[in-house]
N, C-alpha and C positions, 0 to 999 in steps of 0.2 A: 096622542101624547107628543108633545114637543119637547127632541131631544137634540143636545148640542154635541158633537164627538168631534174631540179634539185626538190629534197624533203628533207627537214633537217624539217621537221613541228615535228618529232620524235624520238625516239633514234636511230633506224635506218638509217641511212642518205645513198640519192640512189641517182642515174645518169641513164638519157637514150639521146640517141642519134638516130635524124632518121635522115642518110646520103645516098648518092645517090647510097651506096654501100653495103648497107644494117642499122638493126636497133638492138642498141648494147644498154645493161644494164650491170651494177656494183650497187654492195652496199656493205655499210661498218658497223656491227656492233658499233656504232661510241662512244653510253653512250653520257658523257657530253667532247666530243673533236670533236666536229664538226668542228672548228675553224681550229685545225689542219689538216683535214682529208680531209675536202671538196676538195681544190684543189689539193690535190694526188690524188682523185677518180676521177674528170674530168680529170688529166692528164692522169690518166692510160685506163679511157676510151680512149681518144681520141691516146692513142697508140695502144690498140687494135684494132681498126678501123682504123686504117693508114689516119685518120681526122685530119688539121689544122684548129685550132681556124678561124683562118681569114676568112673562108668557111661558118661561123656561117651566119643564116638568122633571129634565133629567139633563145632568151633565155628564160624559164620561170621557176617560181618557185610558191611554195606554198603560199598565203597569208595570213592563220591563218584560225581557231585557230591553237595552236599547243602549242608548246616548245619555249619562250621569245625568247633562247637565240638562238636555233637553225632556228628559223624564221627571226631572225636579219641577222645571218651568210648568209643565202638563198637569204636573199633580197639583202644586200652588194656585195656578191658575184655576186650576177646575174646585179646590176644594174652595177658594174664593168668593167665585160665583155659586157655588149652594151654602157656604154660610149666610152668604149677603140674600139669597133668594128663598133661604127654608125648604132647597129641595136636596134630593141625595143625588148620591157619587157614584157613577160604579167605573170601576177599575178593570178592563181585559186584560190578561197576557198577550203580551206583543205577536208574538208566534202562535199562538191560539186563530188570534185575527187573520194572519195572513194566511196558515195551513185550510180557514173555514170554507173561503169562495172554491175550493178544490175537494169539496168534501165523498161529489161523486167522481172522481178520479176512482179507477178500475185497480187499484194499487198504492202504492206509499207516496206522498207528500212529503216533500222537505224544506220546510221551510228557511233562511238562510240570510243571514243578518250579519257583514262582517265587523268580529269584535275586534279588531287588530292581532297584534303580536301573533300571527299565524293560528288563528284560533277564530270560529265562530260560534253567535247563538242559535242553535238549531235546535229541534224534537224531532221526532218519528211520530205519522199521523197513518190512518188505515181507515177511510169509509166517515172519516168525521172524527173520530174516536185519535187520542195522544197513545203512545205504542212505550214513550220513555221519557223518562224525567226530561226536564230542560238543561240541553247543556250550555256549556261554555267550553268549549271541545275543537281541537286539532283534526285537519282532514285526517289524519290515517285513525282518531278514534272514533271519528263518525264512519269513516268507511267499514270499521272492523263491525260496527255497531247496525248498520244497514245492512249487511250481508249475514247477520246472524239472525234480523229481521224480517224480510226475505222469507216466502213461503216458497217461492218456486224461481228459476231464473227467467220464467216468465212473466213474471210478474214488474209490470214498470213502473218508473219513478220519476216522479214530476218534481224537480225545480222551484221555487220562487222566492222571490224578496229580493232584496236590492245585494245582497251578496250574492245570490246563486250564481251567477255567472264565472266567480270566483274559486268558488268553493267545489264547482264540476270541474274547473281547468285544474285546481287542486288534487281532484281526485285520481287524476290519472297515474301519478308516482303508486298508486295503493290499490288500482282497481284494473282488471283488464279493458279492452274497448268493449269486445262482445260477451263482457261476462251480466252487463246489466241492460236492460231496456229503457235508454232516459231518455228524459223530454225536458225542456227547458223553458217555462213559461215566463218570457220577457221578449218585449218590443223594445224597440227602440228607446220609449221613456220609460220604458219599467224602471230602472236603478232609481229614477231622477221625479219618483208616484207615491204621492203620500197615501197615507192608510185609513184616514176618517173615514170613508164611506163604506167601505171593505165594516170596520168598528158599528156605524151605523146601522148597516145589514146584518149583524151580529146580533145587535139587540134588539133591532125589532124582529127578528126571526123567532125570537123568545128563547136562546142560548144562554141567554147570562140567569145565571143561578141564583145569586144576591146582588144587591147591592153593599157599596164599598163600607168599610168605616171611614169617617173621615178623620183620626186618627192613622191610618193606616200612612205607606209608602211606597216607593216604587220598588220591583225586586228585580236587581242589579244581576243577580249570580256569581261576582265578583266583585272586592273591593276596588275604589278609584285608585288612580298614582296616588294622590292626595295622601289616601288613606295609607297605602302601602308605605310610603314612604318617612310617614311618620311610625311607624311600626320596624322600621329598623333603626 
């Protein structure tokens, strides 16, 4: 199957492609021009790969949390290309994707995406398996919320996404040093590492349960300013 997975959930915005001729990625430091950028990076993917759109079998993209506006562009874009090509959609949770490549971690996963205003998206994951809803949540409510999760203070906790870095330094107003086991899964370009491929290995692993509606949208977990600000 030839599948296109696209990530705009960040500032990062990335492309991977599995074609019968191998499995090719791009990403584009993007900021706030994902609009612009997106389809030069599926183009230039699909000219490194010597790929025709028309060969497409599946497109997917991100479905939140993430970035408004860069989760609109992903969606648009993808739902685009399978009306124009007659193939379907499928949509991951943002946080799904990034908790999965850490599935045999010996303990909790935390996935960690900063949403601003002193707040991020994260879940609780255990063995592959989500432990709690998706939040939109303050360090000291993820801390109250991991420590209640927590089978043993033996038990450690990995890190990841382009917020973790943050959201551990965060931690420490709410957590002792040696009351948890962490570990922090970031190099150097972790913050600055799109997620297509992570997406890719998702679905071909055979993880994804359905495909998307393409009616469907992305799921925010919180309204925009936009919105809020019309509402007062």
């Amino acid at each position: 199957m030839n599948i296109l997975a696209l990530d705009t959930a960040d500032q990062v915005l990335s492309a991977a492609l599995s074609a019968e001729n191998g499995i090719w990625y791009t990403e584009i430091d993007a900021g706030s021009r994902h609009s612009e950028l997106l389809m030069e990076c599926i183009d230039g993917l699909f000219r490194i790969a010597e790929f025709k759109a028309g060969n497409l079998n599946l497109v997917a993209c991100m479905k939140g949390p993430g970035s408004f506006t860069g989760l609109r562009i992903g969606f648009s874009t993808a739902k685009g290309l399978c009306l124009a090509l007659g193939i379907p959609l499928a949509a991951v949770p943002t946080l799904d994707c990034l908790a999965y490549p850490l599935s045999i971690w010996p303990g909790i996963v935390l996935p960690a995406i900063d949403a601003k205003k002193g707040c991020f998206f994260t879940a609780l994951y255990r063995g592959g398996e989500r432990l709690t809803d998706y939040m939109d949540a303050s360090p000291e409510t993820i801390a109250k919320e991991l420590s209640k999760t927590l089978l043993s203070r033996d038990e450690p906790v990995v890190l990841t996404g382009s917020g973790a870095a943050l959201l551990l330094s965060s931690f420490k107003a709410y957590l002792l040093p040696d009351e948890i086991q962490w570990e922090l899964i970031q190099t150097e370009s972790e913050p600055g590492r799109g997620r297509a491929r992570e997406l890719l290995d998702f679905i071909k692993d055979g993880k994804l349960s359905e495909t998307g509606d393409l009616d469907s949208g992305p799921s925010y977990l919180r309204k925009s300013d936009a919105e809020l600000n019309l509402s007062d």
